[in-house]
DSSP file (Angstrom, degrees, kcal/mol; ACC not computed):
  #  RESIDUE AA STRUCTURE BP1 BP2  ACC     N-H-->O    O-->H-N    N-H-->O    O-->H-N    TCO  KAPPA ALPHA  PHI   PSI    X-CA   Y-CA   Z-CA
    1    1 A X              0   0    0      0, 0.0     2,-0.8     0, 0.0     0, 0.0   0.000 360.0 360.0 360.0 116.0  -43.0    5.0   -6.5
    2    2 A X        +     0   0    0      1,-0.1     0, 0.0     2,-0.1     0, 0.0  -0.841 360.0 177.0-134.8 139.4  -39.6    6.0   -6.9
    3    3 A X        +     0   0    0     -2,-0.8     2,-0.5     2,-0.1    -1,-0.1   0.353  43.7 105.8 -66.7 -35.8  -36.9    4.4   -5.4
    4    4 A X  S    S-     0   0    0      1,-0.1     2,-0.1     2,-0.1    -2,-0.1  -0.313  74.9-110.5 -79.3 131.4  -33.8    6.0   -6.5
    5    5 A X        -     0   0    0     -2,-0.5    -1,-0.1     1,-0.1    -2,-0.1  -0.369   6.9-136.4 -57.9 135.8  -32.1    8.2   -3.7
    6    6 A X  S    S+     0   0    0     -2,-0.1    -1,-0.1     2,-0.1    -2,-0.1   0.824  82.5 103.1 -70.1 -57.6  -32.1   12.2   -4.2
    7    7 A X  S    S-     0   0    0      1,-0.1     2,-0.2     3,-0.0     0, 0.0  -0.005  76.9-132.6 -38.5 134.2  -28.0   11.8   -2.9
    8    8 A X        -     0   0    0      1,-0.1     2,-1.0     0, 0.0    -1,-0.1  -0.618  31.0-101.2 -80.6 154.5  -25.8   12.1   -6.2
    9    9 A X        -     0   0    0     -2,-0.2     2,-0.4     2,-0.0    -1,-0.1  -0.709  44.7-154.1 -69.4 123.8  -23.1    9.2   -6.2
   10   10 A X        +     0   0    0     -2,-1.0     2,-0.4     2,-0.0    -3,-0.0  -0.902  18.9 173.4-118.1 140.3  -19.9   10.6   -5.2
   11   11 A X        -     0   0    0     -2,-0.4     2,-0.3     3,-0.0    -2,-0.0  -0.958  26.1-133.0-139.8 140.0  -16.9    9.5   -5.8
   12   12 A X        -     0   0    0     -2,-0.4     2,-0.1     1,-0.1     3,-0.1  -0.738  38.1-114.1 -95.3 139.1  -13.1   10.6   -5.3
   13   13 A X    >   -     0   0    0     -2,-0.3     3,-2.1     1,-0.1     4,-0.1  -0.395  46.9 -92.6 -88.7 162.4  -11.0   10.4   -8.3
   14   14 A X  T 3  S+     0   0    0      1,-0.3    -1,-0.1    -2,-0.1    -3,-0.0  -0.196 109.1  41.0 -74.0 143.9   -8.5    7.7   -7.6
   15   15 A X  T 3> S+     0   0    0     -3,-0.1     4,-1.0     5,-0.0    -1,-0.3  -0.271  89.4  99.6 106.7 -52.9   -5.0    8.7   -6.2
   16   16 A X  T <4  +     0   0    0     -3,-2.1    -2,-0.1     1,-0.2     2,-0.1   0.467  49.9  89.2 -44.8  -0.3   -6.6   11.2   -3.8
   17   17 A X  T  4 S-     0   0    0      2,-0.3    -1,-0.2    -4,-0.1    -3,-0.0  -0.079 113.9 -94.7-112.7  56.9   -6.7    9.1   -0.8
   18   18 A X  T  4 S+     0   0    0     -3,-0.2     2,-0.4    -2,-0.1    -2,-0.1   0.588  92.6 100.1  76.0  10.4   -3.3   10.4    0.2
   19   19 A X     <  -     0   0    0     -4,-1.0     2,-0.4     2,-0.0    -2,-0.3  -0.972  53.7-146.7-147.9 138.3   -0.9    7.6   -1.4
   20   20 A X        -     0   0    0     -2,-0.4     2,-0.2    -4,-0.1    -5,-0.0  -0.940  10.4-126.0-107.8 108.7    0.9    7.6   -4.4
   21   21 A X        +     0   0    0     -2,-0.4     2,-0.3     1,-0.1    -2,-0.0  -0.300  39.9 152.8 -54.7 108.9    2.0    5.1   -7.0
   22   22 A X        -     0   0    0     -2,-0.2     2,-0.4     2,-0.0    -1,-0.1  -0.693  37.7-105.1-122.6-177.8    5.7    4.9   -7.8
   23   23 A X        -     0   0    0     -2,-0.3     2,-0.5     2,-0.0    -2,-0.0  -0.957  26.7-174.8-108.7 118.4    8.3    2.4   -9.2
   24   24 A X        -     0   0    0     -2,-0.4     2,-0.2     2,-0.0    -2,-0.0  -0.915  19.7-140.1-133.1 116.9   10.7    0.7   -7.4
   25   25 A X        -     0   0    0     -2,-0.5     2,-0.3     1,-0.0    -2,-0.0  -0.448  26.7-179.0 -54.9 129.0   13.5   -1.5   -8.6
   26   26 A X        -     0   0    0     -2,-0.2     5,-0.1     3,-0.0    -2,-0.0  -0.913  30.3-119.7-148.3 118.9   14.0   -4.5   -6.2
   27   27 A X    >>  -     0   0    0     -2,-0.3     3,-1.1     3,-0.1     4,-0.6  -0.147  33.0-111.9 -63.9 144.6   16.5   -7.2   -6.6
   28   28 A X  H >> S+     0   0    0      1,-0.3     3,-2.5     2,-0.2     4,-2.0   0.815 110.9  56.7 -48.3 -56.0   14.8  -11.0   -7.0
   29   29 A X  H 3> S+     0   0    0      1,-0.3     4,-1.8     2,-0.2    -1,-0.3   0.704 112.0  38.2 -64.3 -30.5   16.0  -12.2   -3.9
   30   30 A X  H <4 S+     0   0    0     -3,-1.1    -1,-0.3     2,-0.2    -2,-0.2   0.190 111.6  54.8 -93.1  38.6   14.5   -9.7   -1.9
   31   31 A X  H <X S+     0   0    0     -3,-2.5     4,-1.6    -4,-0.6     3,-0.5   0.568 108.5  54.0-102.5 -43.7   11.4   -9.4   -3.7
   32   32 A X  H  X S+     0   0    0     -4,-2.0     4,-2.2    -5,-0.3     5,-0.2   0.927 106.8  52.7 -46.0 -58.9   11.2  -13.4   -3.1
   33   33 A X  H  X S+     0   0    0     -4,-1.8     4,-0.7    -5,-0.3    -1,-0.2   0.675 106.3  52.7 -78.2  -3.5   11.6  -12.8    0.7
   34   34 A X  H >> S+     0   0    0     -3,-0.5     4,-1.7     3,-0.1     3,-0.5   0.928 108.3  49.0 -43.5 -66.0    8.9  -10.4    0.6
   35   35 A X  H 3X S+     0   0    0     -4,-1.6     4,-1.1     2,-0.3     5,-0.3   0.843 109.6  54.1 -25.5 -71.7    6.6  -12.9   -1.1
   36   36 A X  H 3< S+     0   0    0     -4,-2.2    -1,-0.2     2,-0.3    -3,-0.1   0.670 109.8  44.1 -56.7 -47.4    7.5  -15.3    1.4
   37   37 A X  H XX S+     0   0    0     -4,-0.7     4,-2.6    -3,-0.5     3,-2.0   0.939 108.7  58.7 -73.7 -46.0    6.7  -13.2    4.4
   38   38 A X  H 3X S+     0   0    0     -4,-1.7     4,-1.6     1,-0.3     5,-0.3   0.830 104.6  46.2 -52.3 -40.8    3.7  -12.1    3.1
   39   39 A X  H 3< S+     0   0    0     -4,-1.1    -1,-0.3     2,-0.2    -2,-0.2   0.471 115.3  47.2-103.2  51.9    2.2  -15.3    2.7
   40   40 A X  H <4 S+     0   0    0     -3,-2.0    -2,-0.2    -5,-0.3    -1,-0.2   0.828 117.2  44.5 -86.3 -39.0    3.2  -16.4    6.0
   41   41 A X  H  < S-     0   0    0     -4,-2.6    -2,-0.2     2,-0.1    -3,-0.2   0.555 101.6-129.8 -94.3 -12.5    2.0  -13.5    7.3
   42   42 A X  S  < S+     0   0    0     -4,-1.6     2,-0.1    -5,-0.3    -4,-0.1   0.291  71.4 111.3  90.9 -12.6   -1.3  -13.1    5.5
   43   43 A X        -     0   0    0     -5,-0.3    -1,-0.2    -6,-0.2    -2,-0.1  -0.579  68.4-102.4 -90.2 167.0   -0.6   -9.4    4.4
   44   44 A X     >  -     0   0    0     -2,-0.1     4,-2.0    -3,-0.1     3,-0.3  -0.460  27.7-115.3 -74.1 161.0    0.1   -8.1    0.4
   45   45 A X  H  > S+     0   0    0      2,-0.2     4,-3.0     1,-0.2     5,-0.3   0.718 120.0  58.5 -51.8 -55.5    3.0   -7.4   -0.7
   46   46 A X  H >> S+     0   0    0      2,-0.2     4,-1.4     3,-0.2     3,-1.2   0.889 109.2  47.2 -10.1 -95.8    1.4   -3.6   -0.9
   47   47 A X  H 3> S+     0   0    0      1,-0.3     4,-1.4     2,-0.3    -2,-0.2   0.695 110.0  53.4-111.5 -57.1    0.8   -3.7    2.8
   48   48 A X  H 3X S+     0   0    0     -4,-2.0     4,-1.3     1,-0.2    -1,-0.3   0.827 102.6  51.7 -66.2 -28.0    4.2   -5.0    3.7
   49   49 A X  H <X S+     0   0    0     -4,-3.0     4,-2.2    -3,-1.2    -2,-0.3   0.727 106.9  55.7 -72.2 -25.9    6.5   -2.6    2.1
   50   50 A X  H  X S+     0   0    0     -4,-1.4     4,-1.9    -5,-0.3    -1,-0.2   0.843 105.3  53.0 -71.4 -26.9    4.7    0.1    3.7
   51   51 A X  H  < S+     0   0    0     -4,-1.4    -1,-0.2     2,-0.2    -2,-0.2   0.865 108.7  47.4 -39.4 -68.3    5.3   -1.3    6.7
   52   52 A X  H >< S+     0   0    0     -4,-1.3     3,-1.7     1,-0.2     4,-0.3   0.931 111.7  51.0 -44.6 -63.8    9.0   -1.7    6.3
   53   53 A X  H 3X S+     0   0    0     -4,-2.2     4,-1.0     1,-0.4     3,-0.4   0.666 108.5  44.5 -93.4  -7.5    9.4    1.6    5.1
   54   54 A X  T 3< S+     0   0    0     -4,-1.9    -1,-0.4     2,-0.2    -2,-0.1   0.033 117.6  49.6 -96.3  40.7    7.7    3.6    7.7
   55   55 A X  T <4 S+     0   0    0     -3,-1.7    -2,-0.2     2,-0.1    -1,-0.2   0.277 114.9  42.9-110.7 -21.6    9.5    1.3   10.3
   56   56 A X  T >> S+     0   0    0     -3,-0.4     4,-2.0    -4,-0.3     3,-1.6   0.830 112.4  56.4-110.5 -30.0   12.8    1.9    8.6
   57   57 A X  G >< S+     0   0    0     -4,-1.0     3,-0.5     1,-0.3    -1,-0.2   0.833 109.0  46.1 -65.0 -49.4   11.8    5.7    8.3
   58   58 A X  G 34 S+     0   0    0      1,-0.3    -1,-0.3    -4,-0.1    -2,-0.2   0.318 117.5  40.5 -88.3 -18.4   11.3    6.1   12.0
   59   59 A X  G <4 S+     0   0    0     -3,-1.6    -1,-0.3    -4,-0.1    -2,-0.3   0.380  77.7 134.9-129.9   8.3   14.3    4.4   13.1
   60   60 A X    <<  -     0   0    0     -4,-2.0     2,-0.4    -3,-0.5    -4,-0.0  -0.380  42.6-147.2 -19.4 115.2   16.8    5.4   11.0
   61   61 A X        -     0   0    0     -2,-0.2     2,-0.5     2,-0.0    -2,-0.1  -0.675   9.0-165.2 -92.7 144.0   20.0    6.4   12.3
   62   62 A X              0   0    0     -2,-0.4    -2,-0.0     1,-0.1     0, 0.0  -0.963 360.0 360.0-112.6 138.8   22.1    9.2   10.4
   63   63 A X              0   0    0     -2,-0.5    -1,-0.1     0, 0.0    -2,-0.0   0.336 360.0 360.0-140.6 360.0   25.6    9.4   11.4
């Protein structure tokens, strides 16, 4: 009897799911108040700057 499925594993190579790894300099104290909200708030660090910055992106004023 065999068991193993016909379906290939497929897999997308990593980076493809539409977000991109950079580097960002962040001075301690706010990298500490990141921290801080995150774990109040239960989310990563990850999870919170993205947050921020399409918040800050969307309301930005240019004058």
């Amino acid at each position: 009897m065999n068991t193993l499925s016909e379906e290939p594993l497929r897999l997308k190579r990593r980076g493809e799911d539409g977000n991109k790894m950079i580097t960002v300099r962040i001075k301690e104290d706010t990298l500490a108040e990141l921290d801080r909200i995150a774990s109040i708030t239960n989310y990563s660090r990850n999870e919170l700057i993205n947050i921020i910055l399409k918040y800050g992106i969307q309301n930005i004023v240019i004058e």
